[in-house]
C-alpha positions in Angstrom: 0.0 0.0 0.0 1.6 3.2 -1.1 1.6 6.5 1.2 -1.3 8.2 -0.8 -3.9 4.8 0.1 -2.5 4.8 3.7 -3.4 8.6 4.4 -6.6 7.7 2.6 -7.4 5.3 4.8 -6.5 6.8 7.8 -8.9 9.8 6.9 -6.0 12.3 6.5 -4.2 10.7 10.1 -0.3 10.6 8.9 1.6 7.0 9.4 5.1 7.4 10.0 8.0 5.0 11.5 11.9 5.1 12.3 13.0 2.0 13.3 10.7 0.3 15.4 9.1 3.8 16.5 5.5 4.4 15.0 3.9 7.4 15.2 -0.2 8.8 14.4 -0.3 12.4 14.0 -3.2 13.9 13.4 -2.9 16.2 10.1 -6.2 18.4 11.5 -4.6 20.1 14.2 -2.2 22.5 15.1 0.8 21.7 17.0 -0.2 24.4 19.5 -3.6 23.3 20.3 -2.2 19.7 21.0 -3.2 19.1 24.5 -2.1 15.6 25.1 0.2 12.8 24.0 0.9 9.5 24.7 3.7 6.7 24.1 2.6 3.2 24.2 5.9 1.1 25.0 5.9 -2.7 24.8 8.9 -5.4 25.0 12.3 -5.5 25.6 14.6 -2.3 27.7 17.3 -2.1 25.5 19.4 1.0 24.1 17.9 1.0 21.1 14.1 1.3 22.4 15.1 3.6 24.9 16.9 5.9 22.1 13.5 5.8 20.8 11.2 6.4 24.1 13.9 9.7 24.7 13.6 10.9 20.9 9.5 10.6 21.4 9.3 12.5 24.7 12.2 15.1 23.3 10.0 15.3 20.3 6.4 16.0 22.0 8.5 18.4 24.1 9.9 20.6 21.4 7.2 20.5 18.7 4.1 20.5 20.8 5.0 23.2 23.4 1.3 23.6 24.4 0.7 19.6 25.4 0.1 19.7 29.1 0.5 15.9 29.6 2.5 12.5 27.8 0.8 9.6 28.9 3.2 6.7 28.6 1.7 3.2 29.0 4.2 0.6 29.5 4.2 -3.4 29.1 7.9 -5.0 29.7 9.1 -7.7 31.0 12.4 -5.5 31.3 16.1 -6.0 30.1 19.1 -3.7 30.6 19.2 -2.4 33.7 21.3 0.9 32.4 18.9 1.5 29.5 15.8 1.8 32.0 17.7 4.0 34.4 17.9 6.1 31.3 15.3 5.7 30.5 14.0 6.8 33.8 16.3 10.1 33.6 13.9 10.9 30.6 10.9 10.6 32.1 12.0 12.4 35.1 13.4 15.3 32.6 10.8 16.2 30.7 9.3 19.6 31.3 5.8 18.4 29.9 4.4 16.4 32.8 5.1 12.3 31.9 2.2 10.0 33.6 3.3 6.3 33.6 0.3 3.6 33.3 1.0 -0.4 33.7 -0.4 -1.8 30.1 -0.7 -5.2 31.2 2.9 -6.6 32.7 6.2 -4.3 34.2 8.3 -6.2 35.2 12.5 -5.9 36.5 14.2 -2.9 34.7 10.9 -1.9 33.2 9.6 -0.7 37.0 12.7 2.2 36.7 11.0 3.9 33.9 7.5 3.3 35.6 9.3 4.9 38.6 9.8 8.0 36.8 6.8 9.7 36.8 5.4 11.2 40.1 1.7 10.3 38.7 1.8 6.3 37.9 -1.5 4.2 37.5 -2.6 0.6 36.5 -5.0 -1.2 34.3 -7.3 -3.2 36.2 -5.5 -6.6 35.4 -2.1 -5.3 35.2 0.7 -6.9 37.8 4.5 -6.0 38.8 7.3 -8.0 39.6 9.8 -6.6 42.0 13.1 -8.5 42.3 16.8 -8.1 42.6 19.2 -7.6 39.8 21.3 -10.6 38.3 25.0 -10.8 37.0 25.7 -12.8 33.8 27.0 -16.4 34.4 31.1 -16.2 33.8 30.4 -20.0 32.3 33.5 -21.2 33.7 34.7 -24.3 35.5 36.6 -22.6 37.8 35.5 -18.6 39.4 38.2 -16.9 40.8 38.2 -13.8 43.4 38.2 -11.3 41.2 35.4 -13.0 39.3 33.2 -13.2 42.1 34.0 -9.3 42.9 33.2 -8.5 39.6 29.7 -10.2 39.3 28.7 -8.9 42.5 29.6 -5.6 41.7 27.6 -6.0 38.4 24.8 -7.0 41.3 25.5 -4.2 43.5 25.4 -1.6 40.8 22.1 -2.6 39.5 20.9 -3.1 42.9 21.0 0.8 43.8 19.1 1.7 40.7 15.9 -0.8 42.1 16.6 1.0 45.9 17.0 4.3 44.7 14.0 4.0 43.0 11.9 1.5 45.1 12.7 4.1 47.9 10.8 6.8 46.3 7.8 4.9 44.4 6.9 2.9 47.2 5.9 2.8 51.0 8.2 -0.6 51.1 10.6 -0.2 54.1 14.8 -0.3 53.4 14.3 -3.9 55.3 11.4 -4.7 52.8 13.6 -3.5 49.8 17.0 -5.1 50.6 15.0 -8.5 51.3 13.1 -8.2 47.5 17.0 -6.9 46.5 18.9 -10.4 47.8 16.9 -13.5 46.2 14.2 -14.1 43.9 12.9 -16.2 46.8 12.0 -12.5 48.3 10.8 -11.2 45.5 7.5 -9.9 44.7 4.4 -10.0 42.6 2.0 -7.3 42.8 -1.7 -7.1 41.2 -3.0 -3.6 40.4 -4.7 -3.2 43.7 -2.0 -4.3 45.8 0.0 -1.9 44.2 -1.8 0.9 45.6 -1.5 -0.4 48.8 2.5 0.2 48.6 2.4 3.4 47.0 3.5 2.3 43.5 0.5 3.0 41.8 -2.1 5.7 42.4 -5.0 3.9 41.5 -6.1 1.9 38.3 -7.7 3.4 34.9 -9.6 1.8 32.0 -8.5 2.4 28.2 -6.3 4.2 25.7 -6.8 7.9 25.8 -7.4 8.6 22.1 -4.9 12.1 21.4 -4.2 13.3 18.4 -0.5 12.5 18.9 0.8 9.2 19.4 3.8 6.9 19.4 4.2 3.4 19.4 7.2 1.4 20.5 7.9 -2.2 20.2 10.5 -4.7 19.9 11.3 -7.2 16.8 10.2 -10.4 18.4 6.7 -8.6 19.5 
C-alpha cells in the first residue's frame, strides 16, 4: 500500500516509522492546540528502544510546546538495567508532565522507567514484579576472586538503581527493599490493587486515551 492509500485510509491521520518507533499524527490540528500525547511502550529495555522512548518525549517536548501531559503506557518484561535507568532520567526530565500507566505486565528494569513519573497508574488486570538484579554467568569451571568481585559488583550496581527508586515509588521499608533486592525467593508479585496499597501506583484506569498524537514502540520479536 503506497503512502497516498494509507493517508486515505486513515482519513488524513499521517503513518510514520523510524525504526521500530510508530507514530499517528493527526494532520487536523495544530501543533499548539495539542493538548495531550501518549507513548505506548511494549517489550524488551534495550538502548535502542530507549533511544526511541527519549527521541518521542524530546520530540512532543519541542514540537508540541502547548501539550500539558505525555501519557506513557508501558508493558515490559524488562532488560538492561542501564537502558531503564535512562530511560527513567527521561521521564523524570521532561518539562511536559510524563504519567506512567502499567499496560498489562512491568516487570525488572521496566519498574525504573514506571518509577519515573510522580503520577503512575494501572490497568485493572495489570501486575508488577519486583526482584533483585542478576549478574551474567562467567560459564567457567573454575571462578576466581576477582570473578566473584566483579559479578557482584555487576549485582550491587544494578541493585542501587531498584533501591534508589523503590525508595521513592513505594511505602516498602529499606528492610522490605533489601530482602526483594537479595533473592528471587524474596521477590515480589504485585496485582493492580495491591500496588496501591504500597504506594507504586495511584489507582487503576480503563483504556487508551485517544490524542491526536501518538507513538508506538515495540521490539522485533513482538
Amino acid at each position: 500500500m503506497n503512502i497516498k492509500n494509507i493517508t486515505a485510509f486513515l482519513l488524513f491521520i499521517s503513518l510514520g516509522s523510524f525504526a521500530d518507533m510508530h507514530w499517528i499524527k493527526s494532520d487536523k490540528v495544530n501543533p499548539e492546540e495539542v493538548q495531550q500525547a501518549k507513548i505506548v511502550y511494549f517489550g524488551e529495555v534495550n538502548a535502542r528502544q530507549v533511544a526511541e522512548l527519549i527521541s518521542a518525549i524530546e520530540e512532543i517536548n519541542n514540537d508540541y510546546p502547548a501539550t500539558k501531559l505525555i501519557r506513557l503506557y508501558i508493558s515490559s518484561f524488562g532488560g538492561s538495567m542501564e537502558s531503564a535507568y535512562l530511560a527513567m532520567q527521561a521521564v523524570k526530565g521532561s518539562v511536559i508532565p510524563v504519567e506512567t500507566i502499567n499496560a498489562g505486565m512491568i516487570a525488572s528494569a521496566a519498574t525504573l522507567i514506571y518509577c519515573g513519573a510522580d503520577k503512575r497508574y494501572t490497568f485493572p488486570q495489570s501486575s508488577f514484579v519486583l526482584h533483585p538484579s542478576a549478574a551474567p554467568n562467567l560459564k567457567t569451571d573454575w571462578i576466581r576472586p576477582n570473578d566473584i568481585d566483579l559479578m557482584k559488583k555487576d549485582v550491587d550496581d544494578g541493585n542501587k538503581f531498584f533501591r534508589s527508586a523503590y525508595k521513592k515509588c513505594t511505602s516498602l521499608s529499606s528492610a522490605e527493599i533489601d530482602k526483594v533486592l537479595y533473592s528471587n525467593d524474596s521477590a515480589r508479585y504485585f496485582l493492580a490493587n495491591e500496588a496501591k496499597t504500597i504506594k507504586l501506583s495511584q489507582g487503576e484506569i480503563s483504556g487508551i486515551t485517544p490524542t491526536p498524537v501518538s507513538y508506538y514502540i515495540t521490539d522485533e520479536k513482538s
